[in-house]
DRENDREN-616861 format. One line per field, with one value per residue: x, y, z of N, C-alpha, C, O, CB in turn. Coordinates in steps of 0.1 Angstrom, whole numbers, padded with zeros to 4 digits, m for minus. Glycine has a CB too. Layout:
<sites>
nX: [X_...]
nY: [Y_...]
nZ: [Z_...]
caX: [X_...]
caY: [Y_...]
caZ: [Z_...]
cX: [X_...]
cY: [Y_...]
cZ: [Z_...]
oX: [X_...]
oY: [Y_...]
oZ: [Z_...]
cbX: [X_...]
cbY: [Y_...]
cbZ: [Z_...]
</sites>
This chain:
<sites>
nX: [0008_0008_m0002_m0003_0013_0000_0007_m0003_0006_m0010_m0012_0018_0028_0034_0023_0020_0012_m0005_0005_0019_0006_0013_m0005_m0019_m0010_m0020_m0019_m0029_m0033_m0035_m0047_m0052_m0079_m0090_m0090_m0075_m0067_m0046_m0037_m0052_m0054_m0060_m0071_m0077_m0100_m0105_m0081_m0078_m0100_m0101_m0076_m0074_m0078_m0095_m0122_m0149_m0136_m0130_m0122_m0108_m0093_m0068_m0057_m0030_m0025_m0043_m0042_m0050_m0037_m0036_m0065_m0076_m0092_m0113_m0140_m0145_m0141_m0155_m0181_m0178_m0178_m0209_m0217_m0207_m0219_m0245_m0247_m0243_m0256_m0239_m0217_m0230_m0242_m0218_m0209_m0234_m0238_m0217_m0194_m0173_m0140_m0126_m0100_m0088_m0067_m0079_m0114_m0129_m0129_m0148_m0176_m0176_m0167_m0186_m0205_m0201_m0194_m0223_m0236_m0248_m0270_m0290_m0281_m0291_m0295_m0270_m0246_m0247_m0245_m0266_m0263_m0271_m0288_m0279_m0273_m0245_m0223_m0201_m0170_m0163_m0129_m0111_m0075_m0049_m0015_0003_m0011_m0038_m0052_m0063_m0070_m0082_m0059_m0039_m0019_m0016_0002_0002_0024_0029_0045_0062_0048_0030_0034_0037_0018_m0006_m0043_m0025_m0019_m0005_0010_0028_0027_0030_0025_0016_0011_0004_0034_0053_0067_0057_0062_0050_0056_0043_0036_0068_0085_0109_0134_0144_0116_0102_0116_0113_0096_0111_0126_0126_0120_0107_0096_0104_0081_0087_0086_0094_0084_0096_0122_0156_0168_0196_0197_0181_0187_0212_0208_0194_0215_0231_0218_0218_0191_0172_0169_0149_0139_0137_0111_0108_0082_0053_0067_0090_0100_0128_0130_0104_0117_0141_0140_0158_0180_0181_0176_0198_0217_0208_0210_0241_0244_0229_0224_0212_0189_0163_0134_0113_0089_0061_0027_0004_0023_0027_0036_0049_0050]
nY: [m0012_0017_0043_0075_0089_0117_0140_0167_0197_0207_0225_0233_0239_0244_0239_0264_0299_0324_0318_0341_0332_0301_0275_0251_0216_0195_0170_0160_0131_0117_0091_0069_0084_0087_0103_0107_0117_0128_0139_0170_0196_0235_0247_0228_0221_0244_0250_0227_0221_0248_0244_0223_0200_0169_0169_0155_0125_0116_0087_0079_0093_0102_0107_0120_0125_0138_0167_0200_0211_0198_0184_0204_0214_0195_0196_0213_0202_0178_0191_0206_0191_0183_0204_0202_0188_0192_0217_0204_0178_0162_0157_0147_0123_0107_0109_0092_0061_0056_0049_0070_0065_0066_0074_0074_0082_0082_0082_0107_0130_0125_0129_0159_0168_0161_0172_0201_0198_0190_0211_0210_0191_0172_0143_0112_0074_0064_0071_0084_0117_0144_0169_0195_0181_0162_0123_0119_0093_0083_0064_0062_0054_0036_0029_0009_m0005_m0017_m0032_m0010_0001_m0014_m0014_m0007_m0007_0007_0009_0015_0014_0019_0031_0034_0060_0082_0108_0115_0101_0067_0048_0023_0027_0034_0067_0086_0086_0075_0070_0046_0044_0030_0023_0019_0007_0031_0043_0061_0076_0090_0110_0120_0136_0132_0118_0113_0110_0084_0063_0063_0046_0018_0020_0025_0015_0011_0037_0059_0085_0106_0120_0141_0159_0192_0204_0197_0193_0197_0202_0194_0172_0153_0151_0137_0114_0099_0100_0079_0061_0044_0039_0042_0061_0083_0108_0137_0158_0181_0187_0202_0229_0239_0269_0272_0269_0282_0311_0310_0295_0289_0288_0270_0246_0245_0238_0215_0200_0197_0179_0155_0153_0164_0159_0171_0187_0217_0218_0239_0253_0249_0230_0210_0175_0148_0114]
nZ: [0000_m0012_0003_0017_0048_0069_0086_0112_0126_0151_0172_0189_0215_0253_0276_0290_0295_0277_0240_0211_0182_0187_0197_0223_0228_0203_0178_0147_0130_0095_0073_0048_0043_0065_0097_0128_0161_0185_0210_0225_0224_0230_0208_0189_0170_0154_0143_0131_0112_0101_0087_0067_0076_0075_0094_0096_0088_0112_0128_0155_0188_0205_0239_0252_0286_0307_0313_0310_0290_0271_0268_0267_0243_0237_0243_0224_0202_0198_0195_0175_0154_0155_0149_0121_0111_0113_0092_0069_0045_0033_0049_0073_0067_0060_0089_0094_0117_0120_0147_0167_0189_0217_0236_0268_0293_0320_0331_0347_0337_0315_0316_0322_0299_0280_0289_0283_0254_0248_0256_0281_0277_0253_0255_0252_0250_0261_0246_0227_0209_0205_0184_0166_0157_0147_0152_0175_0176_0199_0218_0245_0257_0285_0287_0285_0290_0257_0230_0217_0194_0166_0132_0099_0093_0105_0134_0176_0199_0234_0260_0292_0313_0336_0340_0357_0377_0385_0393_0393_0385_0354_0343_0320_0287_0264_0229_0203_0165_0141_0107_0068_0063_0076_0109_0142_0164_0197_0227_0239_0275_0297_0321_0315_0291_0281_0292_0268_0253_0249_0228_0206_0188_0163_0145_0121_0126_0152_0178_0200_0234_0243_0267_0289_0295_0281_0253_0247_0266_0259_0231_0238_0256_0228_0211_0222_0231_0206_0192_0164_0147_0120_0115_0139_0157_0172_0198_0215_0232_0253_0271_0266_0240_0230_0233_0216_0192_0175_0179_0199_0182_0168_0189_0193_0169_0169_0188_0177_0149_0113_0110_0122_0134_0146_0156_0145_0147_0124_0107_0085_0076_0062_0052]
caX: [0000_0016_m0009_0008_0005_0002_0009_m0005_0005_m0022_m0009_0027_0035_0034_0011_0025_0005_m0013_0020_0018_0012_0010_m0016_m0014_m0008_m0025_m0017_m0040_m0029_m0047_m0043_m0066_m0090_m0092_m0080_m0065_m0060_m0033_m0044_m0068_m0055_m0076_m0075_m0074_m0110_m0103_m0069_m0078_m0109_m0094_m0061_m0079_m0074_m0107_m0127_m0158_m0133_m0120_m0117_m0103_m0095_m0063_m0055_m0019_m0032_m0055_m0035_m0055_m0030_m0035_m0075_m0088_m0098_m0120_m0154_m0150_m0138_m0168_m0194_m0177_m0178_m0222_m0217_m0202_m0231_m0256_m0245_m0241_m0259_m0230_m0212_m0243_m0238_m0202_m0207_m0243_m0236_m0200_m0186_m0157_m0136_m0121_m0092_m0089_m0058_m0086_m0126_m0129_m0136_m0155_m0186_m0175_m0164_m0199_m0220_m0199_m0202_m0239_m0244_m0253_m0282_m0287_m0277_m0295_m0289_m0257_m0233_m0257_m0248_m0277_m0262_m0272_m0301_m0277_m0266_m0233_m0218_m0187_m0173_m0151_m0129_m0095_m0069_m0036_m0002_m0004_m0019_m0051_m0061_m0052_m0078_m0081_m0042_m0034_m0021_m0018_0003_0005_0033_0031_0054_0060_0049_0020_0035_0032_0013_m0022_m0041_m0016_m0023_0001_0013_0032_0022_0037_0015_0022_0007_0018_0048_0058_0061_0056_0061_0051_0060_0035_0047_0075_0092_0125_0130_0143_0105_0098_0126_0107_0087_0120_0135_0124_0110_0106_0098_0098_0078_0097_0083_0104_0079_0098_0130_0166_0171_0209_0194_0173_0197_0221_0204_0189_0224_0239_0209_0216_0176_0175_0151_0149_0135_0133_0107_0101_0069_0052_0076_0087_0105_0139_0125_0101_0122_0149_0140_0169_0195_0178_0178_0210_0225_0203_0220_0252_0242_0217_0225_0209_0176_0156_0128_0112_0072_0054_0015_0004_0029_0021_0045_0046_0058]
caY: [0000_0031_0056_0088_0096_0133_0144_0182_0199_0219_0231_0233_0248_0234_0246_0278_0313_0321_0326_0345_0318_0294_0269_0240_0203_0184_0163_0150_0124_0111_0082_0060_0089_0084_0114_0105_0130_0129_0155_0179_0213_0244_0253_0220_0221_0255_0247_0214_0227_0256_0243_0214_0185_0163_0162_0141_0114_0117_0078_0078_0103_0097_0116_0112_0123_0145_0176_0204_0214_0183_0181_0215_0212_0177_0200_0222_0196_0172_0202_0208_0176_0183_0220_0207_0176_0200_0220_0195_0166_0151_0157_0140_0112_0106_0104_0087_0048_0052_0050_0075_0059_0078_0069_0084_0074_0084_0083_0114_0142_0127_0136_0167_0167_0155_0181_0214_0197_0190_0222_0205_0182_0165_0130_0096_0064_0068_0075_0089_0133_0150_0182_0204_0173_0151_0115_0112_0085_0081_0058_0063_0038_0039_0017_0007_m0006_m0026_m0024_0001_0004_m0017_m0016_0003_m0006_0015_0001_0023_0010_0024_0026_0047_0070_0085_0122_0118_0089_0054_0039_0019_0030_0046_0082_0093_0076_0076_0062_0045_0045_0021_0028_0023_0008_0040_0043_0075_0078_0104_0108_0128_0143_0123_0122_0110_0107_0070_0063_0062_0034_0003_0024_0035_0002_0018_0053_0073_0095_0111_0137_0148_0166_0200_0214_0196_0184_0199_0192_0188_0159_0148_0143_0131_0100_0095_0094_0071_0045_0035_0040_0047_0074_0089_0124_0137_0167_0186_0198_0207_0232_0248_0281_0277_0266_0295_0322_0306_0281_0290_0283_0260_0238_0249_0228_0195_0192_0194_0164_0148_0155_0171_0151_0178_0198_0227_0221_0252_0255_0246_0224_0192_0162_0139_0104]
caZ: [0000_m0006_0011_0023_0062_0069_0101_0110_0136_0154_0182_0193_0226_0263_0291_0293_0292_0255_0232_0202_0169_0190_0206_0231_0220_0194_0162_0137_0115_0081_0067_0041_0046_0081_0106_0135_0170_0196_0222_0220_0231_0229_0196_0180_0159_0149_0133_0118_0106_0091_0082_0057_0081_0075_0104_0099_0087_0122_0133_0167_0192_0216_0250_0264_0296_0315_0320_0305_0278_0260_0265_0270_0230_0236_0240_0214_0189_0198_0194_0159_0146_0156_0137_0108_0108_0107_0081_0056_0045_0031_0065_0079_0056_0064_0102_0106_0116_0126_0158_0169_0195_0222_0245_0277_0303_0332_0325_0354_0332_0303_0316_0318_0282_0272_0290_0279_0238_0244_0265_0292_0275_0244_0254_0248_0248_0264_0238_0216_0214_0194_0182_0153_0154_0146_0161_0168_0185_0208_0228_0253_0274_0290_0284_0294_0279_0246_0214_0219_0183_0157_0124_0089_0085_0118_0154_0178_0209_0241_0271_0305_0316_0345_0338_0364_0383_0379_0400_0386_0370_0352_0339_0317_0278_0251_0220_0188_0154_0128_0091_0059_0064_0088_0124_0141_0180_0202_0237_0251_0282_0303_0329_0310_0277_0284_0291_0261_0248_0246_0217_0200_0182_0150_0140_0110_0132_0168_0180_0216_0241_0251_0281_0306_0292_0270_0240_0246_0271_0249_0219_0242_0254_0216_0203_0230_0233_0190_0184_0148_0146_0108_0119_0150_0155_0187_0200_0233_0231_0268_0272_0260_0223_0227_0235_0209_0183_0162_0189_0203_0172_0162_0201_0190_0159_0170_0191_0170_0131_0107_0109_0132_0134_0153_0151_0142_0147_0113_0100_0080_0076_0051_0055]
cX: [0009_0008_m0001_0003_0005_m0003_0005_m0005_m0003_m0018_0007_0038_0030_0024_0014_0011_0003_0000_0013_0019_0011_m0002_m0007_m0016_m0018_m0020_m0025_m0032_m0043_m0041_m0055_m0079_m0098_m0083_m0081_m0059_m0053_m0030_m0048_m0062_m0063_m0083_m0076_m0086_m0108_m0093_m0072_m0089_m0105_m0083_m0059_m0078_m0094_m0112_m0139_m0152_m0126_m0130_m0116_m0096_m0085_m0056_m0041_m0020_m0042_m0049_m0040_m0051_m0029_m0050_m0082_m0097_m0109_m0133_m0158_m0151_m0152_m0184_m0191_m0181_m0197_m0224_m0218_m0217_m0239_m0259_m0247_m0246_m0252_m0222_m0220_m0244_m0226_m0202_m0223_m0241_m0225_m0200_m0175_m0152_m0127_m0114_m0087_m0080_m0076_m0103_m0134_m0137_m0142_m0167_m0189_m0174_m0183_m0205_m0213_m0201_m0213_m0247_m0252_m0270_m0281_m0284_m0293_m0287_m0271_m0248_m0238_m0255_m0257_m0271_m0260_m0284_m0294_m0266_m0255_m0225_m0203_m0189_m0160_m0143_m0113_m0087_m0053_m0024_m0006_m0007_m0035_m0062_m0053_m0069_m0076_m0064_m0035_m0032_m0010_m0010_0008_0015_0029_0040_0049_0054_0044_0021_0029_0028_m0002_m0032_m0028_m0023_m0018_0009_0019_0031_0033_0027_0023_0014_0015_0032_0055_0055_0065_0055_0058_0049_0051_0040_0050_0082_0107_0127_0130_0135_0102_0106_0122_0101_0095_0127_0142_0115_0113_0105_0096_0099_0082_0091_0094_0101_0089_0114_0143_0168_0186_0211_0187_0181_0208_0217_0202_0204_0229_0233_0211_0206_0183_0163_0154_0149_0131_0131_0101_0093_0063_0066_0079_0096_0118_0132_0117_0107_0135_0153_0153_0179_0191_0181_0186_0222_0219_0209_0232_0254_0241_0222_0215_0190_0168_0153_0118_0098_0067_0039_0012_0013_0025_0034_0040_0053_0052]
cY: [0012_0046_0063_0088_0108_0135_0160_0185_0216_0226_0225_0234_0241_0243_0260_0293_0317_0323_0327_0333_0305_0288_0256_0227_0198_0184_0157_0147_0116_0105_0076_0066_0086_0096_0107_0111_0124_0139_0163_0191_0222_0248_0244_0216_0233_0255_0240_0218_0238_0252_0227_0202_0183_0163_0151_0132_0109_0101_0074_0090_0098_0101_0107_0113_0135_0162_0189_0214_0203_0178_0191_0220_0202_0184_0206_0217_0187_0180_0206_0200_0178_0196_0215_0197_0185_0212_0216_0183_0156_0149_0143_0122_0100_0099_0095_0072_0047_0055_0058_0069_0072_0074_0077_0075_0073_0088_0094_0124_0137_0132_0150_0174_0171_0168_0197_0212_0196_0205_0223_0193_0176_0154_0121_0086_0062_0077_0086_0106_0136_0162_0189_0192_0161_0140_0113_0105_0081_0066_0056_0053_0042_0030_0018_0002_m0014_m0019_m0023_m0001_m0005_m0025_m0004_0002_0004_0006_0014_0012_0021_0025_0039_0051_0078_0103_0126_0109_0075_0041_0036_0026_0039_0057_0085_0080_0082_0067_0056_0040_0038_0023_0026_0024_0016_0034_0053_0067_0087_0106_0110_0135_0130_0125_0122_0106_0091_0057_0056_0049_0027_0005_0026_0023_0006_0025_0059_0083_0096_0121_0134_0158_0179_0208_0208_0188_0192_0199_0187_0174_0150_0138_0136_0112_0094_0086_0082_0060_0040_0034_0047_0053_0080_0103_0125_0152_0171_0195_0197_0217_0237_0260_0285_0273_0279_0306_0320_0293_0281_0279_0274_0243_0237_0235_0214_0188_0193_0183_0148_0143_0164_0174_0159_0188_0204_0225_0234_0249_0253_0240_0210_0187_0151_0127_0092]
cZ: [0000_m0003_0016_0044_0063_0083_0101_0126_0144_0167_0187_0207_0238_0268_0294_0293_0278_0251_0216_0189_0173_0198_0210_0223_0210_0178_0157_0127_0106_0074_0060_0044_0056_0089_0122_0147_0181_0202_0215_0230_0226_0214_0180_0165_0148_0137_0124_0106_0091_0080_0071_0064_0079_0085_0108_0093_0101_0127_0148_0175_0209_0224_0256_0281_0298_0318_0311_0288_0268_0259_0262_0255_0225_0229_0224_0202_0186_0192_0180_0153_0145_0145_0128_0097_0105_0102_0069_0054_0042_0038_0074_0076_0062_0073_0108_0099_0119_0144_0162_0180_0201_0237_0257_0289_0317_0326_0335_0346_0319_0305_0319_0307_0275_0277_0287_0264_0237_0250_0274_0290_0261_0240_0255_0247_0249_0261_0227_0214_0200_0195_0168_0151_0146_0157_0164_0178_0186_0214_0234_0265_0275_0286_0293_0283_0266_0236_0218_0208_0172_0146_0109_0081_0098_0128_0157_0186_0222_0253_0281_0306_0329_0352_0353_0376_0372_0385_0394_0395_0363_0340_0330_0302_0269_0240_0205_0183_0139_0116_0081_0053_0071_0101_0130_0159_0182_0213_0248_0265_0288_0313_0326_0299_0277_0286_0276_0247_0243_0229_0205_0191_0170_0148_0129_0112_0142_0169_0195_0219_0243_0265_0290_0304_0281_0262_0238_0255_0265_0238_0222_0240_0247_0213_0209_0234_0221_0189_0174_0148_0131_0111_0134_0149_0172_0188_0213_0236_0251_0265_0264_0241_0220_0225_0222_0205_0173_0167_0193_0195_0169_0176_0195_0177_0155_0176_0183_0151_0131_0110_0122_0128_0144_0150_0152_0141_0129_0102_0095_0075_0071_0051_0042]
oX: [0015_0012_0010_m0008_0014_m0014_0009_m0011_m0002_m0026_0008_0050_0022_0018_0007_0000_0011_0007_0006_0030_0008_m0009_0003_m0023_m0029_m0018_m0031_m0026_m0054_m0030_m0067_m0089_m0110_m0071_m0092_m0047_m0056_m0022_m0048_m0065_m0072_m0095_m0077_m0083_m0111_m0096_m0070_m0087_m0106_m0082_m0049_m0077_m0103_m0107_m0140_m0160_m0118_m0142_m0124_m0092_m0090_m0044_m0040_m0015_m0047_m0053_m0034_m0058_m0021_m0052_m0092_m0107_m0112_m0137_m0168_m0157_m0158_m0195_m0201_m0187_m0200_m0230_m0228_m0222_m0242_m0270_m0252_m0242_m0255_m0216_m0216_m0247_m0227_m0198_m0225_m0241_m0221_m0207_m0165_m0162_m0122_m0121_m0080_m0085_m0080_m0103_m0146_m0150_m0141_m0171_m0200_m0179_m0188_m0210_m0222_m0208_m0218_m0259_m0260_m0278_m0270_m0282_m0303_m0275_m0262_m0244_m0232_m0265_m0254_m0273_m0250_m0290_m0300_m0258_m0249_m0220_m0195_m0199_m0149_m0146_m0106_m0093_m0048_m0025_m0018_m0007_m0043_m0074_m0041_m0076_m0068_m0059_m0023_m0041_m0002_m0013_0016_0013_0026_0048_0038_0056_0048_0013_0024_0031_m0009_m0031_m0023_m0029_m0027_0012_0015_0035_0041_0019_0032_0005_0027_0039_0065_0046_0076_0050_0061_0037_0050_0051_0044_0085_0115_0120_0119_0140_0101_0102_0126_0100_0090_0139_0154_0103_0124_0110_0087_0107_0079_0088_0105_0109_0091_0117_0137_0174_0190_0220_0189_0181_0215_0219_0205_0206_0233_0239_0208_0206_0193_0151_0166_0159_0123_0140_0094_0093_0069_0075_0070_0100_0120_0133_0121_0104_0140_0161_0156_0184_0200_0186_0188_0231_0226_0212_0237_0263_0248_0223_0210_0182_0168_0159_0114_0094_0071_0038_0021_0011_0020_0043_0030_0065_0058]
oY: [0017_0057_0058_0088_0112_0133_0166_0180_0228_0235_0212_0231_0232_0252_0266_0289_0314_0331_0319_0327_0297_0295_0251_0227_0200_0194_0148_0154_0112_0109_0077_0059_0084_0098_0102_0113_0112_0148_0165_0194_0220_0250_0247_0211_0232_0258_0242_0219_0236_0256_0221_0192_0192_0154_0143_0125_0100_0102_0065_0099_0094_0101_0095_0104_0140_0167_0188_0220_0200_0169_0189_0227_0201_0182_0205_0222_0187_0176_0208_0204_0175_0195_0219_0198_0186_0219_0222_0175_0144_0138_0133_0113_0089_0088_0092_0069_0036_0062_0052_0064_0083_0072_0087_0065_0062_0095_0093_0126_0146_0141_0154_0184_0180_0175_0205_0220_0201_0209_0231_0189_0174_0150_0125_0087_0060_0087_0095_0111_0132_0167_0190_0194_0152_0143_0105_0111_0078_0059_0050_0047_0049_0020_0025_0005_m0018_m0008_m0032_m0004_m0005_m0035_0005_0007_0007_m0002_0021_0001_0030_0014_0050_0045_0079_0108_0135_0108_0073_0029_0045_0029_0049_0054_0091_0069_0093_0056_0062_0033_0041_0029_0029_0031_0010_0025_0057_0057_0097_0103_0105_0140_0120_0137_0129_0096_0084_0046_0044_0045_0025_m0003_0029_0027_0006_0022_0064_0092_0088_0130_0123_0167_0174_0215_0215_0179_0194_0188_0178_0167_0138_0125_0129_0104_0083_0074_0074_0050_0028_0023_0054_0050_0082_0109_0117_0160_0166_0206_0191_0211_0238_0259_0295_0283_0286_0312_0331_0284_0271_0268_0265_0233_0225_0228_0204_0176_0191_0175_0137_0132_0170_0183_0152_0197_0196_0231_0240_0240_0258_0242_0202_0195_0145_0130_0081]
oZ: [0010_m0007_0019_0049_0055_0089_0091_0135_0143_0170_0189_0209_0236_0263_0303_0291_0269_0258_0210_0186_0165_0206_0205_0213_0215_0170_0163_0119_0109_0069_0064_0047_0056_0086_0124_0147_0184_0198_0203_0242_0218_0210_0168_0155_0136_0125_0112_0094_0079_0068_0069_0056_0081_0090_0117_0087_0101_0128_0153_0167_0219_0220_0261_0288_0289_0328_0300_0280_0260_0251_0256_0255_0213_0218_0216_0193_0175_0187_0172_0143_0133_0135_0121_0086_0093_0105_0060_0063_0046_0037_0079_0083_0067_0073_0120_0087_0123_0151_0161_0185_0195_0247_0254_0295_0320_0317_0333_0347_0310_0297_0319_0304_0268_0268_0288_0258_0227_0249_0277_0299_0257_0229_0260_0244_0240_0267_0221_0219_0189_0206_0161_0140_0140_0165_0156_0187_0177_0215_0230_0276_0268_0281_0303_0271_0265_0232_0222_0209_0170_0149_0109_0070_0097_0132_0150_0183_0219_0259_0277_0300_0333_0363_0360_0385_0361_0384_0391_0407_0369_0330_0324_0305_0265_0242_0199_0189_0131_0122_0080_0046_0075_0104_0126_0163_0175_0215_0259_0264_0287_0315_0332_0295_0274_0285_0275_0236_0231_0220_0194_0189_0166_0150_0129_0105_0146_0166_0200_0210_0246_0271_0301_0312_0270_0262_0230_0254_0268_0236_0214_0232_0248_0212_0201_0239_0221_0183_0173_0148_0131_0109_0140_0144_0181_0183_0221_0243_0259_0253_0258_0233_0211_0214_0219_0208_0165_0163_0191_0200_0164_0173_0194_0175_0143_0172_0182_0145_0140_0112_0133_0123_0151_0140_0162_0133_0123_0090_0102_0071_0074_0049_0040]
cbX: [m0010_0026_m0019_0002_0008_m0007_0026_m0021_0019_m0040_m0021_0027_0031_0047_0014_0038_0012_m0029_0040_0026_0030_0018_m0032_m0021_m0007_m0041_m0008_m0054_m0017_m0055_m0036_m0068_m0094_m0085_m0087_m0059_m0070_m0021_m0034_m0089_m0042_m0074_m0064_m0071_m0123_m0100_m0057_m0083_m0114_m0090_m0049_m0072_m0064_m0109_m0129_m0174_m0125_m0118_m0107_m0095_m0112_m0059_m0070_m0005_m0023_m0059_m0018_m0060_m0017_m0024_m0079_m0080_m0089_m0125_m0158_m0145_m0122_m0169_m0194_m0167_m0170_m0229_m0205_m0182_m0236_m0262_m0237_m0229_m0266_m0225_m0217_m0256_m0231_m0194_m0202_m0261_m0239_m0184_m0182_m0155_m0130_m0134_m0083_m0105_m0038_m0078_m0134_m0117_m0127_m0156_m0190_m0171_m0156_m0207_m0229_m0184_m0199_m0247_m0251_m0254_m0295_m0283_m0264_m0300_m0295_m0252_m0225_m0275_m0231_m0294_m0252_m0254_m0314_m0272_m0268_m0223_m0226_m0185_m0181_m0154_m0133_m0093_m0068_m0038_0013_m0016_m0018_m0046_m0062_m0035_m0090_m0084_m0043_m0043_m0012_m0029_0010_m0003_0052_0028_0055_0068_0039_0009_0026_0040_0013_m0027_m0054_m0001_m0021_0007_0004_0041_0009_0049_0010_0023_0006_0020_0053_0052_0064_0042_0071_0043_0069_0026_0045_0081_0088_0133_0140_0145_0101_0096_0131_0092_0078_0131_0126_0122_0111_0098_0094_0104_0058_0115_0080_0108_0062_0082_0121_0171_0167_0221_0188_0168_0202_0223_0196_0184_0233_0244_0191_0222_0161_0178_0149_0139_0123_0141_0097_0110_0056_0051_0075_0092_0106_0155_0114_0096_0126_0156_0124_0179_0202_0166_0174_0213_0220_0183_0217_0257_0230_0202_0222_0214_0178_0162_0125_0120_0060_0059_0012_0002_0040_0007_0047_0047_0057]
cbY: [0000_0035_0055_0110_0094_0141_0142_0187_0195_0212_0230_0238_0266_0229_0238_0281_0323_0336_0312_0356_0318_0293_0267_0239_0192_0185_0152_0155_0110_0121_0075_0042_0090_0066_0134_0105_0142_0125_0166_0169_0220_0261_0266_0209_0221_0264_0241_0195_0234_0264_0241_0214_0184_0152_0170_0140_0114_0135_0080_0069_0108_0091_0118_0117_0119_0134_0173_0208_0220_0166_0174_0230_0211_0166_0212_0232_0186_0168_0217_0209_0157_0184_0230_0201_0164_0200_0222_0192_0166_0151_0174_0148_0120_0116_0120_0094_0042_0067_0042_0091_0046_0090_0065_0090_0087_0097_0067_0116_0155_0115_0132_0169_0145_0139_0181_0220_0186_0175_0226_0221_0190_0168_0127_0095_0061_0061_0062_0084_0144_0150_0184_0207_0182_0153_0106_0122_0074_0093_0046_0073_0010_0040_0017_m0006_m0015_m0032_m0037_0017_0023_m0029_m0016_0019_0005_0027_m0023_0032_m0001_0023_0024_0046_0080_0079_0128_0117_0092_0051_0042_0000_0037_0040_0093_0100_0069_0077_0071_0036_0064_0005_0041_0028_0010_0055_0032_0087_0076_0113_0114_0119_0156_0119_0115_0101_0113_0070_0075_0076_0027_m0003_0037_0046_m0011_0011_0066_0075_0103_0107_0145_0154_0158_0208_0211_0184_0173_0198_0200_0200_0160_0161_0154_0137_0097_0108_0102_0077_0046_0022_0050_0035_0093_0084_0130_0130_0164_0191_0196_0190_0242_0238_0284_0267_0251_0299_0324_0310_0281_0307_0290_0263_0238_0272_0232_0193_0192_0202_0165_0161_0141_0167_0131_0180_0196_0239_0213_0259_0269_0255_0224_0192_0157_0146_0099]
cbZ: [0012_m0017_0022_0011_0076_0057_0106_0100_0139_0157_0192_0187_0226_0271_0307_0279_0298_0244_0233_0204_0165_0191_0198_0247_0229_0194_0162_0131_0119_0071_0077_0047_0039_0085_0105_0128_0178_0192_0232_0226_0230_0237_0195_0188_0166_0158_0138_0124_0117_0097_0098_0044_0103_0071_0109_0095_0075_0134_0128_0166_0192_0215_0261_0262_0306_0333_0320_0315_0280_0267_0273_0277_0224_0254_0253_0213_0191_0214_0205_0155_0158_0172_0134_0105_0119_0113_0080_0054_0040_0022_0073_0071_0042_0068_0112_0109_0104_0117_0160_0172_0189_0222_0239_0280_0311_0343_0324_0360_0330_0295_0321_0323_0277_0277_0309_0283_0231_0253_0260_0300_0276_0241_0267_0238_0235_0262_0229_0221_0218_0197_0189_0140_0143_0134_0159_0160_0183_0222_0225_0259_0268_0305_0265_0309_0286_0250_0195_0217_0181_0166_0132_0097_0063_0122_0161_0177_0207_0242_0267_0318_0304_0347_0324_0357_0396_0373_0414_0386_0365_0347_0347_0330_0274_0251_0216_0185_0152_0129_0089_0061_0055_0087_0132_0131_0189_0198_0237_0256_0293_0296_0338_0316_0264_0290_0294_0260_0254_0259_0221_0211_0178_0140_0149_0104_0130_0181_0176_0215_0250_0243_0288_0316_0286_0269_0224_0250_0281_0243_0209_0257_0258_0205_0200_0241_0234_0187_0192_0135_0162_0099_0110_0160_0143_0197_0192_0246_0218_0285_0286_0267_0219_0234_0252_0213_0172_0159_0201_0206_0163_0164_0221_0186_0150_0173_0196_0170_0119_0093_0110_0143_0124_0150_0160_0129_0155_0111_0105_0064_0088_0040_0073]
</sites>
């Protein structure tokens, strides 16, 4: 199969205070016309929306954890997905009879989720959200290490990390996404990059956290574990990448090599 993946990155920047250009975490990938999220920060319907990512092909829907710079985009993305339904009949079309699937380390705040997208009403039959008068069904469940998701030609596997601790349940994940022949990791936050190892054998790509972490620590460990990573792209940016993406980039690939890049709010990635 040689389908393309396309990686878009909707939000770049860590938990920090609003920064200019940028917004907080999320990735949507699209694959075999299937999209694809990996956190949901605030501004993530807005971007994808705008920025041509499909959304009623949107698939699955997967939270590395609970920390509100990686969800605080759930409601508004869910309430879109009802907008765009009842706009369009061929929207409408698209999404009635599917299932979206929706992975959640902790099942605490979905029902908060649910009643800021429905507006506090609008549910049935559980899963069922009526908005814009149309059905559109979720279904949300938590999971743990392992393969999560694995259909359409996608698996999805999951590992914990210690961002949040790690004691069961555990809270906190990084994922690897196979497609395509590719495989795409992404760390989510961590406590150490090291964490994230078991996932690292073989990558095409890794997306790296920088809220909470160096990149001259970073590219250290990379180079000195022999993971063969093809590209390595950092996002969740934290302060020093803010304040100086040049330089910042400029220290990782004196580490690293060449093979590094600086996510920007609107960047798409092509594998």
């Amino acid at each position: 199969m040689d389908e393309k993946l396309k990686l878009t990155i909707l939000g770049s920047c860590s938990g920090t205070e609003p920064m200019p250009g940028r917004h907080h975490t999320s990735i949507a990938l699209e694959y075999d016309h299937r999209t694809y999220w990996f956190d949901a920060g605030e501004n993530c319907a807005h971007a994808g929306h705008t920025g041509g990512v499909d959304l009623p092909a949107t698939e699955a829907i997967f939270l590395s954890h609970t920390h509100i710079d990686h969800f605080g985009g759930m409601p508004n993305l869910l309430w879109t997905l009802g907008k765009l339904s009842g706009r369009s009949e061929d929207v409408r079309r698209r999404l009635s009879g599917r299932t979206i699937e929706i992975f959640l380390p902790e099942m605490k705040l979905w029902k908060s989720i649910v009643g800021m997208a429905t507006e506090g009403g609008n549910v049935s039959d559980g899963q069922c959200f009526y908005l814009e008068g149309a059905c559109l069904q979720f279904d949300a469940q938590t999971f743990d290490d392992g393969i999560i998701f694995d259909r359409h030609g996608v698996t999805v596997t999951a590992l914990h990390n210690g961002h949040r601790g790690t004691d069961r349940p555990h809270r906190s994940f990084s994922f690897r996404v196979e497609a395509g022949g590719k495989a795409i990791v992404y760390s989510g936050d961590v406590k150490h990059v090291s964490e994230v190892g078991p996932l690292l054998d073989y990558a095409d790509m890794f997306l790296m956290e920088t809220g909470h972490h160096a990149v001259e620590d970073v590219c250290t460990w990379l180079t000195e574990s022999g993971k063969r990573i093809d590209q390595l792209v950092f996002v969740h940016h934290g302060r020093a990448i803010l304040r100086d993406p040049v330089g910042e980039l400029r220290k990782a690939r004196a580490i690293f090599g060449e093979n590094i890049m600086v996510a920007d709010d609107g960047m798409a990635l092509v594998l």
